[in-house]
N, CA, C and O of each residue as an XYZ file, in Angstrom:
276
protein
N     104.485     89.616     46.693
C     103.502     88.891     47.450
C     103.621     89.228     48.937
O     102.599     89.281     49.621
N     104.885     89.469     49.489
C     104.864     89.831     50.453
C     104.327     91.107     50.849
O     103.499     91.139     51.759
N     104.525     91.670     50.542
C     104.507     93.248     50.539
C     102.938     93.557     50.357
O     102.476     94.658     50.659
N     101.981     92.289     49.733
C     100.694     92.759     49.363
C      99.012     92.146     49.832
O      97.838     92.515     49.874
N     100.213     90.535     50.230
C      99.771     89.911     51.326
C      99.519     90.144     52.747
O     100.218     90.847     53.477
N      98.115     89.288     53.198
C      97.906     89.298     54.559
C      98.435     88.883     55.794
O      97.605     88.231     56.427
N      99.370     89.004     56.292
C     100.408     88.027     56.828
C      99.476     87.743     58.276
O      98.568     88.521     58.570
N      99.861     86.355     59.273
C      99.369     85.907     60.493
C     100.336     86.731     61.648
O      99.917     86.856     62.799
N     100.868     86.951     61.482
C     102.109     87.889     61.874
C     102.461     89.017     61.901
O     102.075     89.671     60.932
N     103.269     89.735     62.894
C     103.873     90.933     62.063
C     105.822     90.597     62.062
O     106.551     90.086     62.912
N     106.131     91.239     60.521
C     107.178     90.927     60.701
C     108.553     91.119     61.571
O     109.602     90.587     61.207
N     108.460     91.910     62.730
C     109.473     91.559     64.034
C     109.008     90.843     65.176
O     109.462     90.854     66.320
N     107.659     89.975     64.518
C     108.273     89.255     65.725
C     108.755     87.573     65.247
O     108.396     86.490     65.709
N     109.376     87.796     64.522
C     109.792     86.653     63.659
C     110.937     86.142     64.913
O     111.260     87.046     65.683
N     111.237     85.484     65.034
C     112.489     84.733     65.804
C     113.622     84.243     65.534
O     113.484     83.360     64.688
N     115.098     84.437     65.961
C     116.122     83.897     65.017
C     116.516     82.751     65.051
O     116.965     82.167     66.037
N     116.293     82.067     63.276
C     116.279     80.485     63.260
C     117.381     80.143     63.638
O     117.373     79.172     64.395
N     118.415     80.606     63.381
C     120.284     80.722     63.890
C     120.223     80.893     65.519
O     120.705     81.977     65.848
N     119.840     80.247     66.432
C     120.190     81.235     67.917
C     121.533     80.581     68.538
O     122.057     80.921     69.599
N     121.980     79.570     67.653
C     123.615     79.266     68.284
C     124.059     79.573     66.742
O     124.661     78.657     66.182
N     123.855     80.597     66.109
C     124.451     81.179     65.146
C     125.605     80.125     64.369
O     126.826     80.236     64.254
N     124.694     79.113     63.921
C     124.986     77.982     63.021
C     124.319     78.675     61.691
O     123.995     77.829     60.857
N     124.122     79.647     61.419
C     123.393     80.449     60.327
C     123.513     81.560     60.058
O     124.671     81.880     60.328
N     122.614     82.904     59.409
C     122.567     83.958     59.082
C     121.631     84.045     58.215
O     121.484     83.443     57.151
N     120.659     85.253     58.997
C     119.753     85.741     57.976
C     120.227     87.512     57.371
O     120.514     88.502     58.043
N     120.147     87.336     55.868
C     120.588     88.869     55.335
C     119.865     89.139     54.736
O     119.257     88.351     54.011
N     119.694     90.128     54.794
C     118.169     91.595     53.650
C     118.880     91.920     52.502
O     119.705     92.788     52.787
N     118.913     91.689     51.635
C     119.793     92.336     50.183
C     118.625     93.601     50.249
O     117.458     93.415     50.593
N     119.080     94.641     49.930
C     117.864     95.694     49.716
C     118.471     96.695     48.774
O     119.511     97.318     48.986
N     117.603     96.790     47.569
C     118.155     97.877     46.416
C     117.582     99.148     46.933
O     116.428     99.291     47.337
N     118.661    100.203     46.870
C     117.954    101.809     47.621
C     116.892    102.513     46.919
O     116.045    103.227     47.456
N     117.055    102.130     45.056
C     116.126    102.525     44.651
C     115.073    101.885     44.557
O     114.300    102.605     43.926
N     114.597    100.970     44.811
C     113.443     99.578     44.575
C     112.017    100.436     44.735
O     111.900    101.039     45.802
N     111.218    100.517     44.033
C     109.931    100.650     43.917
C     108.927    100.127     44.489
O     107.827    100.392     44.974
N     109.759     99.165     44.250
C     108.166     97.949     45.296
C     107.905     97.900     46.589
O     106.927     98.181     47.282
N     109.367     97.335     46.855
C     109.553     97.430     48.651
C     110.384     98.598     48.779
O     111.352     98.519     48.022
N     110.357     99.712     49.499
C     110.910    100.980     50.213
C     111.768    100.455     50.897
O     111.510     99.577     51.720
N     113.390    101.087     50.577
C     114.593    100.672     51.853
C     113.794    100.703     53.143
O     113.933     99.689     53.826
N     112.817    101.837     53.733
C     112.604    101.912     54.833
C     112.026    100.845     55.363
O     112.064    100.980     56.586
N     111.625    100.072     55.131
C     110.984     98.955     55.379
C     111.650     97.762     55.644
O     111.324     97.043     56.589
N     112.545     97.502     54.889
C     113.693     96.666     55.397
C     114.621     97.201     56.580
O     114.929     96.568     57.590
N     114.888     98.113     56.343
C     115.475     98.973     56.863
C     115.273     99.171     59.260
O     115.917     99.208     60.309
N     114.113     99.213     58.761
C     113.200     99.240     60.110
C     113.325     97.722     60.566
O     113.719     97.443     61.699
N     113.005     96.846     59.724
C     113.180     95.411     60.198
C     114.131     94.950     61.065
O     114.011     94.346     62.131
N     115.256     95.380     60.357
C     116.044     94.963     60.248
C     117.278     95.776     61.818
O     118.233     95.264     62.401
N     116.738     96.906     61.954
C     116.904     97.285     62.778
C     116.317     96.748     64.620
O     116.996     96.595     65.636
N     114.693     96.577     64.374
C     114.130     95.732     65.388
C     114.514     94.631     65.479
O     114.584     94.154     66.612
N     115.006     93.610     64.028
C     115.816     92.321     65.211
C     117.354     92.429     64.648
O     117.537     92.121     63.471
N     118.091     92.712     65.179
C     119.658     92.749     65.455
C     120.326     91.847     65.123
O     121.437     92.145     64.685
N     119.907     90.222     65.191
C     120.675     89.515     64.473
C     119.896     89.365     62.371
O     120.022     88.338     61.704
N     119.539     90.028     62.107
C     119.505     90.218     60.601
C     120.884     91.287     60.216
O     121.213     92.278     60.869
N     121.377     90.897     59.296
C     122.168     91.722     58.401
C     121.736     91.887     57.780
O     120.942     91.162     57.182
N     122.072     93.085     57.564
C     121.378     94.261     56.246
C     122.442     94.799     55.476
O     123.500     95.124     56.014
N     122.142     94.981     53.627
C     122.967     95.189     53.069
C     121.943     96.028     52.215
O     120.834     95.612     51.881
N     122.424     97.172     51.930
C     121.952     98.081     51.218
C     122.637     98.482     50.037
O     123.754     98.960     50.231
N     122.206     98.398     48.753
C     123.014     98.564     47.577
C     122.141     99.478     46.511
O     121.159     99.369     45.777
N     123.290    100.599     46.962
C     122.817    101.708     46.840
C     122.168    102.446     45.314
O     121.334    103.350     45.355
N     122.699    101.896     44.054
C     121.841    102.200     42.923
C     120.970    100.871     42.816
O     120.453    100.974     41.703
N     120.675    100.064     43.201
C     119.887     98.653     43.201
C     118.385     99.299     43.122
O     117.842    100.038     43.943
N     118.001     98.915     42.179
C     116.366     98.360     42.181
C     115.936     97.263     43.053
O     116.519     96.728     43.996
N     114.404     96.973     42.357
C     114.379     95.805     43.234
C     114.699     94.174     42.659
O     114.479     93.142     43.293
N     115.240     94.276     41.368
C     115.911     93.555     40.942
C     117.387     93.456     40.276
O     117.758     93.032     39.182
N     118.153     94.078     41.497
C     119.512     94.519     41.291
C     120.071     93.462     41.022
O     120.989     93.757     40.256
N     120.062     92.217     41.230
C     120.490     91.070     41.391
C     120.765     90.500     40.172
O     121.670     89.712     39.897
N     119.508     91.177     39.127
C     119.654     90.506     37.672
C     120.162     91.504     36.909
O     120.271     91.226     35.715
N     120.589     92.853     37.335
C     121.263     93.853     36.303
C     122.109     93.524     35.643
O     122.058     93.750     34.434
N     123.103     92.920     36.179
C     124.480     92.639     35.106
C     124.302     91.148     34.906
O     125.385     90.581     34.767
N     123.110     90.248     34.845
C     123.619     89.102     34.044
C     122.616     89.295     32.102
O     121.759     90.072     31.682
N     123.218     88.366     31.617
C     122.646     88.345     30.426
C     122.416     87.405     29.955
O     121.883     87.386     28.845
């Protein structure tokens, strides 16, 4: 939805909800994912500095559910 949706926004100029870093925002991003392109997170994530980014490198875009059953 994101990815296909019209957003009011663009996404860097989002603001960090943490700014006395009582928080953390992180990108889980699978390298292989189809849907959303690392580069895209990737770029984000780079323009605002307080996001962590984690890139996992055979991950789809539902790496998250590979190993449960």
């Amino acid at each position: 939805m994101a990815g296909f949706g019209k957003w009011e926004f663009g996404p860097t100029e989002i603001k960090n909800p943490f700014p006395d870093n009582d928080g953390s925002v992180h990108i889980w991003q699978g390298f292989e994912d189809r849907i959303i392109p690392y580069t895209v997170n990737r770029y984000i994530s780079q323009k605002l500095p307080w996001i962590r980014y984690h890139e996992v490198p055979d991950g789809g875009h539902l790496f998250i559910l590979k190993n449960k059953q």
